[in-house]
Backbone as numpy.savetxt, mean C-alpha at the origin, in Angstrom:
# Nx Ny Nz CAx CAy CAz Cx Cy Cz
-19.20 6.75 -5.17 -20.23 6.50 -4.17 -20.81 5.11 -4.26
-20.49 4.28 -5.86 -21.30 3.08 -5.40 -20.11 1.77 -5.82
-18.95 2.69 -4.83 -18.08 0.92 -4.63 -18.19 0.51 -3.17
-18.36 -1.02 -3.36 -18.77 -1.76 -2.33 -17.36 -1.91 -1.98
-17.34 -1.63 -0.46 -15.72 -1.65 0.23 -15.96 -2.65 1.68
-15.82 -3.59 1.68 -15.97 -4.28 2.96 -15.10 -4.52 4.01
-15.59 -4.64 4.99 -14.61 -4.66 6.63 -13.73 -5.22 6.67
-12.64 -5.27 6.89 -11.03 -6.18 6.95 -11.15 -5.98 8.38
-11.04 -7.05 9.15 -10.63 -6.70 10.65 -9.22 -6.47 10.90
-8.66 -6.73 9.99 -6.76 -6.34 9.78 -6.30 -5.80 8.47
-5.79 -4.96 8.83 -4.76 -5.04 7.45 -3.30 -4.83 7.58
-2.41 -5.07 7.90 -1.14 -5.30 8.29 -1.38 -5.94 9.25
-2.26 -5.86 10.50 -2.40 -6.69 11.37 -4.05 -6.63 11.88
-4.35 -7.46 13.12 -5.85 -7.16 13.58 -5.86 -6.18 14.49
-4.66 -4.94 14.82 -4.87 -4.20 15.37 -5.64 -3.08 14.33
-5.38 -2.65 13.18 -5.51 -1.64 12.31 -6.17 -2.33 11.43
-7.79 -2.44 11.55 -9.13 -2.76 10.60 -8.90 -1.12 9.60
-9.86 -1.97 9.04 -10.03 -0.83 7.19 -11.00 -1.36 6.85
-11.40 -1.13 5.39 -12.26 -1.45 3.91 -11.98 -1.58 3.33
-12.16 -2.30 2.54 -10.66 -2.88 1.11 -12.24 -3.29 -0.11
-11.86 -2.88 -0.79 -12.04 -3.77 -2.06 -11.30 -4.07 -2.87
-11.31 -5.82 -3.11 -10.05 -6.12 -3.85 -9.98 -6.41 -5.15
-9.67 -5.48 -6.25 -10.22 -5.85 -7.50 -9.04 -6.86 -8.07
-7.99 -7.19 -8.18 -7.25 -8.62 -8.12 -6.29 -9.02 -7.10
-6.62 -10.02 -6.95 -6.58 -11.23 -6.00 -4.90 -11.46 -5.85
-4.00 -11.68 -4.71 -2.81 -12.16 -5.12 -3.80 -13.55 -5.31
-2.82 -14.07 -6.93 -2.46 -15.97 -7.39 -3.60 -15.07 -8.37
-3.83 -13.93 -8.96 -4.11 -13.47 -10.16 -5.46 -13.56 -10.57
-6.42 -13.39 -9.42 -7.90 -13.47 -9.99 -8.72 -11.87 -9.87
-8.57 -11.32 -11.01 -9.85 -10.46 -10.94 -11.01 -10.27 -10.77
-11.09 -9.90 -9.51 -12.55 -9.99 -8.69 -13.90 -8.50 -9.03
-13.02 -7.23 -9.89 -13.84 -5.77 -9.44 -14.22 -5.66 -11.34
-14.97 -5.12 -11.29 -15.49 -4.44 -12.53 -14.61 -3.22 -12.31
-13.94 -2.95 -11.62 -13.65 -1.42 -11.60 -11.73 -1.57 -11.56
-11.43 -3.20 -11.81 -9.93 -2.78 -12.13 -9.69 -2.27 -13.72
-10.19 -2.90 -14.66 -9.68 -2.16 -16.28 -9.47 -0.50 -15.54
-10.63 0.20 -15.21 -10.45 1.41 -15.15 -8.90 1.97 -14.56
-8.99 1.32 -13.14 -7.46 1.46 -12.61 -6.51 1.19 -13.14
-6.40 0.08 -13.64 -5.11 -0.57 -14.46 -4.82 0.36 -15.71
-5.64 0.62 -16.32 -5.43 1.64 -17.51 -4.67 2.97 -16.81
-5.11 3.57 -15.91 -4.48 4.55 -15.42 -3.08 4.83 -14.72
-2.94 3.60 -13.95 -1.66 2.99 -13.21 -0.58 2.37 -14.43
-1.42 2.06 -15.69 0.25 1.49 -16.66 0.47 2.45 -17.32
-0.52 3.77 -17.79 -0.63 4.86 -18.80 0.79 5.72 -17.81
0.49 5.59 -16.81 1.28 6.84 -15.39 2.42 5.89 -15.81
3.13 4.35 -15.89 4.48 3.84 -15.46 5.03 4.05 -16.98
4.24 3.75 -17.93 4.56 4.46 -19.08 5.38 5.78 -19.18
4.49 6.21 -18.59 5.12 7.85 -19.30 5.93 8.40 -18.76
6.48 7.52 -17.17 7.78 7.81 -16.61 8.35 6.52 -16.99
8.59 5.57 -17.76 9.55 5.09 -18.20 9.54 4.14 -17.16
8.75 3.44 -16.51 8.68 2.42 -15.46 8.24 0.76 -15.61
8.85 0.17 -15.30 8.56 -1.74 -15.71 7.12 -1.76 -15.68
6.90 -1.86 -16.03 4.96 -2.33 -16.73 4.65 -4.02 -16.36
5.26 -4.62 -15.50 5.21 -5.97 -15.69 3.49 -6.56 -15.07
3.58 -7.79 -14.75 2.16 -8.38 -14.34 1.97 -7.47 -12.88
0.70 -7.44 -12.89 0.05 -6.92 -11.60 -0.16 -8.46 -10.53
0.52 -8.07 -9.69 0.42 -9.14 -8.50 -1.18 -8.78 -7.55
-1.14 -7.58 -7.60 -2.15 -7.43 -6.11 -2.89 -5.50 -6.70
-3.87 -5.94 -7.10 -4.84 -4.34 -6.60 -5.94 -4.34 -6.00
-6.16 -3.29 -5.08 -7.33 -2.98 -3.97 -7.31 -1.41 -4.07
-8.59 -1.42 -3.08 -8.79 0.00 -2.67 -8.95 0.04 -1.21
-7.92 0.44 -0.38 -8.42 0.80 0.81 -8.75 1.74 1.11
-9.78 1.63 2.52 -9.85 2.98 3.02 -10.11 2.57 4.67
-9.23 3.88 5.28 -8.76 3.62 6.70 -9.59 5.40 7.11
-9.98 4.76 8.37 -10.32 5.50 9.08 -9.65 6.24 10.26
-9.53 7.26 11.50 -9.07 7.51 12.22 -9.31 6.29 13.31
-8.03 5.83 13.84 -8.15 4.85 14.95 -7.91 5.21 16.05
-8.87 5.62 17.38 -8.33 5.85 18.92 -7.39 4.89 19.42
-5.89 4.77 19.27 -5.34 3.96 19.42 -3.72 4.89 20.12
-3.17 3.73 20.64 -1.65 3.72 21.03 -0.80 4.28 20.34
-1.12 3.49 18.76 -0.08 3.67 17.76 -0.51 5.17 17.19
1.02 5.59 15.82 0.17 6.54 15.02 0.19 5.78 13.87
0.91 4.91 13.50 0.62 4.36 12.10 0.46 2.81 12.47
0.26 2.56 11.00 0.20 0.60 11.05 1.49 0.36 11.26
1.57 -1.23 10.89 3.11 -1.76 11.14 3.43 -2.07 9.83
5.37 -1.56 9.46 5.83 -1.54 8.82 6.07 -2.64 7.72
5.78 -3.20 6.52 5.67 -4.15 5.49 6.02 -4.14 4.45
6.12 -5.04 3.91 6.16 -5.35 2.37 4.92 -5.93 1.91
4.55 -5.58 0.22 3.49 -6.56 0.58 3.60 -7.87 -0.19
4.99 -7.74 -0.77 4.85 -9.00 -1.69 6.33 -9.45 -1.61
6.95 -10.86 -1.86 8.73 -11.26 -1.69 8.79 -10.99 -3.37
8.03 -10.73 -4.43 8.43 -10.56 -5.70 9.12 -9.02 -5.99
9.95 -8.75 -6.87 10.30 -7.59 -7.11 8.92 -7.18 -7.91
8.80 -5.83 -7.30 7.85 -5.09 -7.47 7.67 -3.40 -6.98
7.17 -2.58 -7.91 6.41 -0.89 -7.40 5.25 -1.35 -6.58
5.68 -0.75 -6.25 3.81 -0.03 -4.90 3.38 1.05 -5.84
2.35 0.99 -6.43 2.06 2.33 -7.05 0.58 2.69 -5.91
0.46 4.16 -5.85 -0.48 4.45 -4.70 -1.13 5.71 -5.74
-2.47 5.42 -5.66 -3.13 6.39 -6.42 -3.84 7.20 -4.82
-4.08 7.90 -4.55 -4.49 8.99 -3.52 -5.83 9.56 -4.07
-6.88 9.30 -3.66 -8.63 9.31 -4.01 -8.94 10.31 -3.36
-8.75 10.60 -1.98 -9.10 11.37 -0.96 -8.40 12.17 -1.03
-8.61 13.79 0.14 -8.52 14.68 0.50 -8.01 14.30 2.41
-7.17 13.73 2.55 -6.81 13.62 4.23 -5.82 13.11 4.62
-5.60 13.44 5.82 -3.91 12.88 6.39 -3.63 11.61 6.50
-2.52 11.31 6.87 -2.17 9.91 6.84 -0.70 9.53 5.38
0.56 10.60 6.08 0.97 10.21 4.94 1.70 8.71 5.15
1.95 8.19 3.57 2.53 6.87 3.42 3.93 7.16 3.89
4.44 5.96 4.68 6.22 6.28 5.33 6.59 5.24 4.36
7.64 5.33 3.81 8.58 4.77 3.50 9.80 4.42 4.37
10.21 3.39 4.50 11.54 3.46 5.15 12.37 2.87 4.34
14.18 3.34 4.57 15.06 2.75 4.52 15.62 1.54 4.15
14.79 0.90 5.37 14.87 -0.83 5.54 14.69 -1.86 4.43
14.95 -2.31 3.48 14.28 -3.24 2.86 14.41 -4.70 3.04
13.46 -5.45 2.47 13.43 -6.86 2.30 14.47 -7.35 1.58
15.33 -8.53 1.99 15.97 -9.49 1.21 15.44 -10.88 1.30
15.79 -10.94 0.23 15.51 -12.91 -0.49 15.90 -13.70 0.59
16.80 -13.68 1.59 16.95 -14.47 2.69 15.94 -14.60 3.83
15.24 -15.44 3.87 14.16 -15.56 5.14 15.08 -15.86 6.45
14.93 -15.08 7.41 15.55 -14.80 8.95 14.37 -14.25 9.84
14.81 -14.30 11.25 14.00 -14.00 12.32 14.14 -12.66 12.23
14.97 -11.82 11.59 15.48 -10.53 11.26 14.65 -9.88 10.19
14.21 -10.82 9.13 13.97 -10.44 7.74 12.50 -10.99 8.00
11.59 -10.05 8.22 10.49 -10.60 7.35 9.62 -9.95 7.08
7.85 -10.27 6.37 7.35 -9.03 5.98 6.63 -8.35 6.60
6.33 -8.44 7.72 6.21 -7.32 8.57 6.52 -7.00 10.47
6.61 -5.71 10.37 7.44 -5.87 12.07 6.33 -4.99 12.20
5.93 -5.60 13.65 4.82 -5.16 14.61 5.57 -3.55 14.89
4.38 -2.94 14.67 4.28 -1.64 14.75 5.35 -1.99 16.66
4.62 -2.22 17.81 5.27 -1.92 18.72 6.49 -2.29 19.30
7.35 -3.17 17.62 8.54 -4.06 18.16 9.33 -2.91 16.95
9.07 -1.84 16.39 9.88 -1.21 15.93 11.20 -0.27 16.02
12.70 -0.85 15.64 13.54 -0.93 16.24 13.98 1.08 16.24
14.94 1.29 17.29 14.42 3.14 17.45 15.66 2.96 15.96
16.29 2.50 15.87 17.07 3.10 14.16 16.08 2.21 13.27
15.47 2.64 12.98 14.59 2.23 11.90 14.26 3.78 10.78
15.11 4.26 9.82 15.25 5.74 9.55 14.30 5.66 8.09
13.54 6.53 8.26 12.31 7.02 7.25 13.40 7.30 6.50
12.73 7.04 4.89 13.40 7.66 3.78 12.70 8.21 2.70
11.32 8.56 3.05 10.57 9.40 2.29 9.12 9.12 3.12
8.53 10.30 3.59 7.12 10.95 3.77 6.26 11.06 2.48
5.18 10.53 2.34 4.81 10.76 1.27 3.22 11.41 1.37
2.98 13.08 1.17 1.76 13.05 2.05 0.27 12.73 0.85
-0.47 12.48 1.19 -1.63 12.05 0.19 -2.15 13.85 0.01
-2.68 13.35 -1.56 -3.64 14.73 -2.18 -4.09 14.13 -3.30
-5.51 14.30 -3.41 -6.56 13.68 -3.96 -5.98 13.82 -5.62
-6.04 12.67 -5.80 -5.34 12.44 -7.34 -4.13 12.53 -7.66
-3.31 12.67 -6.43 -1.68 12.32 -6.94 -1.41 10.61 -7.09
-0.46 10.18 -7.63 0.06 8.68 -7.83 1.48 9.00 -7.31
1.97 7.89 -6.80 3.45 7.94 -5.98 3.72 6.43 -6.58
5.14 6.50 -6.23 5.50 5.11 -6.80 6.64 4.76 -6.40
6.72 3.82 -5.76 8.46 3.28 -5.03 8.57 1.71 -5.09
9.64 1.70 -4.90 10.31 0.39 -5.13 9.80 -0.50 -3.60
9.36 -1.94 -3.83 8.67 -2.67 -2.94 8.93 -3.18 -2.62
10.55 -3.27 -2.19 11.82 -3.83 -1.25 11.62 -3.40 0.04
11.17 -2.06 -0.26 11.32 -0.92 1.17 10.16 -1.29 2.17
10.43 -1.78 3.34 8.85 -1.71 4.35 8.35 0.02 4.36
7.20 -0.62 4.21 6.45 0.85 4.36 5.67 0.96 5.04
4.79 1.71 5.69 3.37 2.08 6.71 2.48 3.64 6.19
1.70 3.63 7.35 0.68 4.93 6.97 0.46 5.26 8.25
0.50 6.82 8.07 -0.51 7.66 9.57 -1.71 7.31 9.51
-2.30 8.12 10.37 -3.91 7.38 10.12 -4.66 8.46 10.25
-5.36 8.87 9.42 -6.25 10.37 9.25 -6.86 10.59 10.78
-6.71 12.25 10.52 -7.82 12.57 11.52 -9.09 12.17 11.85
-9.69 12.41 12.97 -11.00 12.10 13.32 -12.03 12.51 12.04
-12.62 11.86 11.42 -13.66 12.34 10.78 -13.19 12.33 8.96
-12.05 11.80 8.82 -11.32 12.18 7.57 -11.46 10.38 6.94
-10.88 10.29 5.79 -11.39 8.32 4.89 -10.19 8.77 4.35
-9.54 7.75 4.97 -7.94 8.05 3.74 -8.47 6.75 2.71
-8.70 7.10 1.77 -8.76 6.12 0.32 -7.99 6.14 -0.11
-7.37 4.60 -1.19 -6.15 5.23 -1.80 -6.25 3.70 -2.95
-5.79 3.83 -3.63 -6.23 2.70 -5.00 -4.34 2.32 -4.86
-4.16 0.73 -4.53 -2.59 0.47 -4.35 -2.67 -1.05 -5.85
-1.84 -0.58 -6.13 -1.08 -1.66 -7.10 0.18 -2.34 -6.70
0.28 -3.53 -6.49 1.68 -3.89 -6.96 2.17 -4.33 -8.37
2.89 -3.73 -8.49 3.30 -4.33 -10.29 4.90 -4.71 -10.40
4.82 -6.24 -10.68 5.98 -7.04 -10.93 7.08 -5.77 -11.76
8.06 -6.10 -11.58 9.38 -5.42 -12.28 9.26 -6.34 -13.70
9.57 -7.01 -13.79 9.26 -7.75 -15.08 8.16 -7.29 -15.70
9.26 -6.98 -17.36 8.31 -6.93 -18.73 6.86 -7.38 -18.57
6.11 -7.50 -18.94 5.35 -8.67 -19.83 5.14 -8.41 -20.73
């Protein structure tokens, strides 16, 4: 109840505003009193499935609301060109599951390749390869090659969700 989460007028784009608090910074600055807590929990979890533990590029907390909109989800992304997990801790109780797709990013920059495709330029073979639905205190974890997106909760529902990226590399 007393984390300060402030307005993003975008987050994949300025169609789909949120609340983010960003407890480190991509270029590695810890901004939250409240990452040790996360980070302890997110390397204890890659631990104990046997997962690369490397530097943390990027942690926040978003939280998305229901949007009266066109779309049903954001637009599809990566969030970083480094090899890296998405680890997704799930805070809340509400819909909006995370999509995974198929598709991933390569090291080659093209008009084809990049990190994110507008939700309404999304091509019809573009094939999901895992639904992932949120429940308050699960952690999910996938490889951060793959563009991914989110539904967007019902009317009246806060999808929260605590996201890590964590380098593939040791440290």
């Amino acid at each position: 109840g007393n984390v300060p989460l402030f307005y993003c007028p975008s987050s994949t784009s300025d169609r789909f505003p949120q609340f983010s608090h960003i407890m480190k910074a991509r270029g590695g600055t810890i901004n939250s009193p409240l990452y040790p807590y996360f980070e302890k929990i997110v390397f204890n979890f890659l631990r104990h499935h046997h997962l690369p533990t490397g530097e943390v590029i990027r942690a926040c907390l978003n939280m998305q609301y229901h949007l009266a909109s066109e779309y049903l989800h954001t637009d599809p992304h990566i969030d970083s060109w480094h090899e890296h997990n998405v680890v997704i801790i799930y805070l809340t109780e509400a819909d909006g599951d995370t999509i995974v797709y198929e598709k991933q990013r390569s090291h080659m920059l093209s008009k084809e390749n990049k990190s994110l495709i507008p939700v309404d330029q999304v091509p019809k073979e573009f094939p999901i390869k895992e639904l992932i639905s949120p429940e308050k205190g699960k952690i999910a974890v996938f490889n951060g090659k793959h563009y991914h997106a989110n539904f967007f909760p019902q009317p009246g529902q806060l999808r929260l969700i605590c996201i890590f990226n964590v380098s593939k590399r040791e440290s």
